[in-house]
C-alpha positions in Angstrom: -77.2 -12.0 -10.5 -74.0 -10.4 -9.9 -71.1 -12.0 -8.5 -68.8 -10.5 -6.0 -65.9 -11.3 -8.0 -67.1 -7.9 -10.7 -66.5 -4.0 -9.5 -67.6 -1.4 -11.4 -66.6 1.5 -11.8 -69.0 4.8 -12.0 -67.6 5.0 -16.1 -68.4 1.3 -16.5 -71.9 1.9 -18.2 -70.9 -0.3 -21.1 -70.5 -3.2 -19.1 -73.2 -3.0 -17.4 -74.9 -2.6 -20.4 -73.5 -5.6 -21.9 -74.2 -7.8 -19.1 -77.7 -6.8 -18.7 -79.2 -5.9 -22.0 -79.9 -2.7 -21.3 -79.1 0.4 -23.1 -76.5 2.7 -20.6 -78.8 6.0 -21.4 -81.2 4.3 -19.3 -78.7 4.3 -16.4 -78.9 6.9 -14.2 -75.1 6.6 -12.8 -74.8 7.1 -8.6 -72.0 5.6 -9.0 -69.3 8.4 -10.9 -69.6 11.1 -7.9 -70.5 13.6 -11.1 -72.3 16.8 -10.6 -75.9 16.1 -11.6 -76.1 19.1 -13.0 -74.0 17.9 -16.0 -72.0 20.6 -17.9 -72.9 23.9 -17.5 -75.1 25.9 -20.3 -73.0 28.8 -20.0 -70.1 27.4 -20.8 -70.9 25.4 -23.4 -72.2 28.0 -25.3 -69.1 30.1 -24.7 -66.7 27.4 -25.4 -68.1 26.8 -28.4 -67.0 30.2 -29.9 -63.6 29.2 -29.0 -63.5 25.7 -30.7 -61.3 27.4 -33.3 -58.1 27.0 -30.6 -58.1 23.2 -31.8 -56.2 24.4 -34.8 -53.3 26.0 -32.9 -50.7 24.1 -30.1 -51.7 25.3 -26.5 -49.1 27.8 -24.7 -46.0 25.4 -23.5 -46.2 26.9 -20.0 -50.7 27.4 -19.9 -49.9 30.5 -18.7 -53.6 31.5 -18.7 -55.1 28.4 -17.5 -52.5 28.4 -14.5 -53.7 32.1 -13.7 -56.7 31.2 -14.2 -56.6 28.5 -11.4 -54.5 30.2 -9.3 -57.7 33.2 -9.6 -60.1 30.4 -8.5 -57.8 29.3 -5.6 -56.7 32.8 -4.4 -53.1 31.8 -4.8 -50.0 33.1 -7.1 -50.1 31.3 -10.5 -46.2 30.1 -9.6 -47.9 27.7 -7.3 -49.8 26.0 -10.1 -49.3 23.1 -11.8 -51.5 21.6 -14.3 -52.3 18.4 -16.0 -53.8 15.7 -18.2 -56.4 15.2 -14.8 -55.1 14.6 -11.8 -54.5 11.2 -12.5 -51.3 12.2 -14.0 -50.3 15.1 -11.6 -50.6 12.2 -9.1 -48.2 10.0 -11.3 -45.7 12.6 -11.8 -45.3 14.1 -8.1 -44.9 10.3 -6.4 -42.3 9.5 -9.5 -40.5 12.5 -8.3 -40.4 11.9 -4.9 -39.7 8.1 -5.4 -41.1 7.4 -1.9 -39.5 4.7 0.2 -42.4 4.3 2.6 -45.7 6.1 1.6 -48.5 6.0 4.2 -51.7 6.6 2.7 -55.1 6.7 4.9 -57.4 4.3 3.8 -60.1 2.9 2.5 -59.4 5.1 -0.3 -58.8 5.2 -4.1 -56.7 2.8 -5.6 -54.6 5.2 -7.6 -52.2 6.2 -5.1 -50.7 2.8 -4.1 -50.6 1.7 -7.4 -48.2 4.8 -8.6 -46.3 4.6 -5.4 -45.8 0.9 -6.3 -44.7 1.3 -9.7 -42.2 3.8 -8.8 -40.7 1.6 -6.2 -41.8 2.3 -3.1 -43.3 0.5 -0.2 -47.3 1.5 0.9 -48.4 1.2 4.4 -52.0 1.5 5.0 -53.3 4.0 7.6 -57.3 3.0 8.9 -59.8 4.9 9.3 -61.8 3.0 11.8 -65.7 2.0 11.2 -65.9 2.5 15.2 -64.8 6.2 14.5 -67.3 6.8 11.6 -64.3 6.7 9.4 -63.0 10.2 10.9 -59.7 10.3 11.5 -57.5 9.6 14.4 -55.2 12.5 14.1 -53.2 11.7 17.6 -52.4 7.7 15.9 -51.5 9.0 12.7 -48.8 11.1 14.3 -47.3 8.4 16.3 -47.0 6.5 13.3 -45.7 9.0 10.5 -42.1 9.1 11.6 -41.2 5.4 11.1 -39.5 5.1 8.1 -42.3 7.6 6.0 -41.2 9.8 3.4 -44.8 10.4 1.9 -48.4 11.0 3.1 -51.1 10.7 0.9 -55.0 11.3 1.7 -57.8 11.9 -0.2 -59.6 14.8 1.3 -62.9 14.4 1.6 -62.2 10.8 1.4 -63.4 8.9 -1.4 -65.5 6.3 -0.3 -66.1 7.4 3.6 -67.2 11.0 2.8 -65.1 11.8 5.7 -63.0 15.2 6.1 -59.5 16.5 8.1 -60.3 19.8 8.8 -57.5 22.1 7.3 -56.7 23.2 11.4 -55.9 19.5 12.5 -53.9 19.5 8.8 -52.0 21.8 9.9 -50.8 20.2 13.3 -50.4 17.0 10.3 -48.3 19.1 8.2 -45.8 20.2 11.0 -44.9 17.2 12.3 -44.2 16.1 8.8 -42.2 19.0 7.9 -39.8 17.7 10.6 -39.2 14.8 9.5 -38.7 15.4 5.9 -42.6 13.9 4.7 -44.1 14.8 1.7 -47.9 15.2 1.9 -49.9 15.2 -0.9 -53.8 15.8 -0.3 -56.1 15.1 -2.9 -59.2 17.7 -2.7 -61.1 15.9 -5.8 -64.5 16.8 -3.6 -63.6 19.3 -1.7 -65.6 21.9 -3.6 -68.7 20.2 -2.6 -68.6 20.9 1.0 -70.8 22.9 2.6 -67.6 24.4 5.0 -65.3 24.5 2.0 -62.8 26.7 3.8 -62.6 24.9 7.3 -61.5 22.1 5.0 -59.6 23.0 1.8 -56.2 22.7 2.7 -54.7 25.6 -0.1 -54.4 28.4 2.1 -51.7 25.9 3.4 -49.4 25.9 0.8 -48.6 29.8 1.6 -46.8 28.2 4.9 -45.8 24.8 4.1 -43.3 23.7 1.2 -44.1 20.1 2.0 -47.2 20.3 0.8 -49.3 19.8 -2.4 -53.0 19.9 -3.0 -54.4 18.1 -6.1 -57.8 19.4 -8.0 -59.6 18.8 -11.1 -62.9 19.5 -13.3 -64.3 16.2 -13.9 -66.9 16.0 -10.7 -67.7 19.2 -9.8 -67.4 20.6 -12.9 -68.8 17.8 -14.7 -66.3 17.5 -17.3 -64.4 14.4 -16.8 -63.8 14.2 -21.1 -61.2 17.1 -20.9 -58.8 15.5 -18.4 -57.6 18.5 -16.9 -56.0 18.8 -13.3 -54.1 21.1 -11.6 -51.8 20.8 -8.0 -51.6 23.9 -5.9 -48.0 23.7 -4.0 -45.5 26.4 -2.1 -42.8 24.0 -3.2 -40.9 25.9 -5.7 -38.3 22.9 -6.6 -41.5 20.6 -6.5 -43.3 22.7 -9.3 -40.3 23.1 -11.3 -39.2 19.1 -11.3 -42.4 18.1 -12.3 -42.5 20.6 -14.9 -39.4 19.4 -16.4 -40.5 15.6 -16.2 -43.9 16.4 -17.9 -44.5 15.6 -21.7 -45.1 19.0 -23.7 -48.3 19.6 -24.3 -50.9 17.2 -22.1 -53.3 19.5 -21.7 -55.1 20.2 -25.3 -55.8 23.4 -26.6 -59.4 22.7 -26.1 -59.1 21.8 -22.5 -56.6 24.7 -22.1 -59.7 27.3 -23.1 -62.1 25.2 -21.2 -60.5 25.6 -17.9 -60.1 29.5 -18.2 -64.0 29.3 -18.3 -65.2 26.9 -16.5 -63.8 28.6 -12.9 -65.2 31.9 -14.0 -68.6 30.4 -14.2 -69.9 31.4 -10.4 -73.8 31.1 -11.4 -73.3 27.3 -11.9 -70.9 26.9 -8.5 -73.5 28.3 -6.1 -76.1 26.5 -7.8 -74.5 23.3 -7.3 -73.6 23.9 -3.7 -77.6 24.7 -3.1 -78.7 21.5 -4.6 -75.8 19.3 -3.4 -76.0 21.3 0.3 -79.9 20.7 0.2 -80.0 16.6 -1.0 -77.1 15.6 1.1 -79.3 17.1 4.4 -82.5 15.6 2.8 -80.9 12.6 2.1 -79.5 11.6 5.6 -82.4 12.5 6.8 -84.3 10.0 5.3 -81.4 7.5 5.7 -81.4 8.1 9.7 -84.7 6.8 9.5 -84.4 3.3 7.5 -83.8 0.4 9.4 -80.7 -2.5 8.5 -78.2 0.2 7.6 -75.8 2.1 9.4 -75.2 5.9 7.4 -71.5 7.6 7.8 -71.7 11.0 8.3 -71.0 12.2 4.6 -69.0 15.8 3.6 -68.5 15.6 -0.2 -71.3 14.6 -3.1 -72.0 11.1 -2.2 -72.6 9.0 1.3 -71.0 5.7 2.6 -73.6 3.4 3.4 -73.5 -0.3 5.3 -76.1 -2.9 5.2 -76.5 -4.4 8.8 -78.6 -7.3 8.0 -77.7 -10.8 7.9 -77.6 -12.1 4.2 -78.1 -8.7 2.8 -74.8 -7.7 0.3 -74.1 -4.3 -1.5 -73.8 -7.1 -4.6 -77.8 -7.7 -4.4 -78.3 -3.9 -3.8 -76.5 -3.3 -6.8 -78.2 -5.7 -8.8 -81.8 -4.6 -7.4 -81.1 -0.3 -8.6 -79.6 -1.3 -11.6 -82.5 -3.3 -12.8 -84.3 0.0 -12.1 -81.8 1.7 -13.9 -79.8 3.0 -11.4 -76.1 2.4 -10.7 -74.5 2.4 -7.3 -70.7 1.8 -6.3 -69.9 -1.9 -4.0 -67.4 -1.1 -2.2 -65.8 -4.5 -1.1 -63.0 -3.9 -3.5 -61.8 -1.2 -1.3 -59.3 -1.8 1.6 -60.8 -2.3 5.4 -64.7 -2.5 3.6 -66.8 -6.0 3.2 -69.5 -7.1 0.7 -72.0 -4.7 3.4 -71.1 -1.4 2.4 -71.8 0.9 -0.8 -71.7 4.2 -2.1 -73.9 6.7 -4.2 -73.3 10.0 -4.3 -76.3 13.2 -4.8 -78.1 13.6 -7.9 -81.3 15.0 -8.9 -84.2 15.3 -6.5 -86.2 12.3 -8.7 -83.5 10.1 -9.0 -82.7 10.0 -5.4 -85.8 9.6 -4.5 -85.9 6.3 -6.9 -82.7 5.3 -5.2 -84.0 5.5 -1.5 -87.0 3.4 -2.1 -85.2 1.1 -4.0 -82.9 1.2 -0.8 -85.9 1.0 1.6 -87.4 -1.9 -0.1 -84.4 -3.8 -0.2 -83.5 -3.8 3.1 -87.5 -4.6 3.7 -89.0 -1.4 4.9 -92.8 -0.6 3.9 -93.7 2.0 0.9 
C-alpha cells in the first residue's frame, strides 16, 4: 500500500515500477497532463530529414525558432524569448527581477516558489478557495497586491484546479499592477487546450502591458517534453534583453531548435487534439456529475481536479487501486491548501478513460 509520505510525479514511472513490480509500459500515465495523442506523425517524419542539424551549433539568437513562435502567437518575434523548457525561462525571469515579495495564487506548481526562494525573495501564497470552485477572487487579490509585492505569479489554467482568469479580468489584474511597479508572470503551460483559448490566453496582452510575460512550451500539448524547449512572450523590451544576456549560449539544441519551427506549423494535429480533448473533458464530467462520494471542479485545461467526499476514502488508496490496473493518477496532498481527498488526471484516450472512471466508480463504491 502506499503511504502518504510518497508523491509522484506524472514522469515517475520508474518508481512506480520499482515499487510495484511492474514494467512502466504497462502504465498508462494520467498523471503527466501529456497529449494522448503522443507526438505527432507528421512531424516525426519531417524531423527526421532534418536530424543532420545535430552536426552544426544552433543560431546564437534562434532567430527562426523565435519567428517561428512569434507566427504561432501572432506577435513580433522581438517579443520572444526562448528556452531550455520553461522551467528555465521561469528561473531566469524571477533571478532577474530578484523579487522581494512574490505573490503567487495557489495551490499551484511547486516551481515558482522554489526559484523565487533561491533568488532571495519572500513568497506569499494567494488561495484559491474550495468554496469558490478554485476560481478566483479577482476583487481580494487586488486589495492584497500592493502590500509590499513586486511579483505576481499564476499559472493559467491552473495546474492542479483546472481553473482559468479570463484574459478581460487579467487585464483589470495587470493595471493595477502596472501602478505599483508588479511584475506578472503568467504561465499558459495548458492554455492551448481550452476550448475558449482566446477569452483566456493572456498574449494579446503583452501588445499593451510591459509588465507582463507569458510563459509556453511543447512538452503537453505538443507531446514532446524530451526536447525541453520553452519560449516567454513579453512587451518588455529591457525584460527580453536582460534575460538574454544572463542566458548560457546555446540551451536550446540544434535538434530542438528545428523541432520547434515544425511542430507549430503542424495545424492538422492542433485541431485534432482540441476535438478529442474538447469532446472527453465534456464526456468526462459528465459522467463525473453523476458518481456519488466525490465533488468534480469545473476543469478548463487537459485534466480535472477531483475530491473524494467519503469518510476513510484517500487519493493514496485511489492511487494505489488505478495503478494496480495500470493506470497512474496525480495525489495532490503535496500541494498547498489540498488534503489526502483530492487528485488529479488529466484526458487521454477514449479506452483508457473509460478504465479510469470505473476504477473511480468502484472505488468510491458505485455499482458496474
Amino acid at each position: 500500500m502506499l503511504k502518504s509520505a510518497n508523491h509522484f510525479h506524472g514522469s515517475d514511472l520508474e518508481k512506480i515500477q520499482r515499487l510495484y513490480g511492474m514494467k512502466k509500459e504497462e502504465i498508462v500515465s494520467f498523471s503527466a497532463n501529456v497529449n494522448p495523442l503522443g507526438l505527432s506523425q507528421n512531424f516525426l517524419r519531417e524531423l527526421a530529414g532534418r536530424l543532420d542539424v545535430i552536426a552544426a551549433y544552433p543560431d546564437r539568437e534562434y532567430g527562426a525558432l523565435r519567428q517561428a513562435a512569434a507566427d504561432y502567437c501572432g506577435v513580433q518575434k522581438e517579443h520572444i524569448i526562448v528556452g531550455n523548457g520553461s522551467t528555465e525561462l521561469i528561473s531566469l525571469i524571477i533571478r532577474h527581477k530578484k523579487p522581494g515579495q512574490a505573490v503567487i495564487l495557489g495551490p499551484t506548481y511547486s516551481e515558482y516558489e522554489r526559484e523565487v526562494t533561491l533568488a532571495g525573495g519572500r513568497c506569499r501564497y494567494f488561495p484559491l478557495r474550495e468554496t469558490d470552485d478554485f476560481i478566483l477572487d479577482e476583487e481580494a487579490l487586488l486589495q492584497l497586491l500592493p502590500n509590499g509585492a513586486d511579483m505576481l505569479i499564476l499559472c493559467n489554467p491552473n495546474n492542479p484546479t483546472s481553473s482559468v482568469v479570463p484574459s478581460g479580468r487579467m487585464r483589470r489584474i495587470l493595471n493595477v499592477c502596472k501602478r505599483h511597479n508588479i511584475l506578472v508572470m503568467v504561465d499558459e503551460t495548458y492554455v492551448e487546450f481550452v476550448r475558449d483559448y482566446d477569452r483566456v490566453t493572456c498574449v494579446p496582452l503583452t501588445q499593451d502591458f510591459d509588465n507582463l510575460v507569458v510563459l509556453r512550451g511543447v512538452s503537453k500539448f505538443f507531446a514532446a517534453p524530451g526536447l525541453r524547449l520553452g519560449y516567454a512572450v513579453t512587451g518588455a523590451a529591457e525584460l527580453a534583453c536582460a534575460v538574454a544576456e544572463k542566458q548560457n549560449p546555446w540551451t536550446v539544441s540544434s535538434v530542438a531548435d528545428a523541432a520547434g519551427q515544425l511542430l507549430w506549423k503542424d495545424q492538422t494535429f492542433i485541431q485534432q487534439t482540441r476535438t478529442l480533448i474538447n469532446a472527453e473533458r465534456e464526456r468526462i464530467c459528465q459522467v463525473l456529475s453523476q458518481t456519488e462520494g466525490i465533488k468534480i471542479y469545473p476543469p478548463h485545461a487537459n485534466f480535472i481536479l477531483v475530491r473524494l467526499l467519503k469518510e476513510n476514502q484517500t487519493a493514496d488508496g485511489l492511487f494505489d487501486l488505478a495503478v494496480r490496473r495500470g493506470m497512474m493518477i496525480r495525489s495532490c496532498s503535496s500541494f498547498p491548501f489540498l488534503d489526502h481527498t483530492y487528485f488529479r488526471f488529466c484526458f487521454m484516450l477514449p479506452a483508457d478513460n473509460d478504465r479510469l472512471l470505473a476504477c473511480i466508480r468502484e472505488f468510491t463504491g458505485q455499482t458496474p
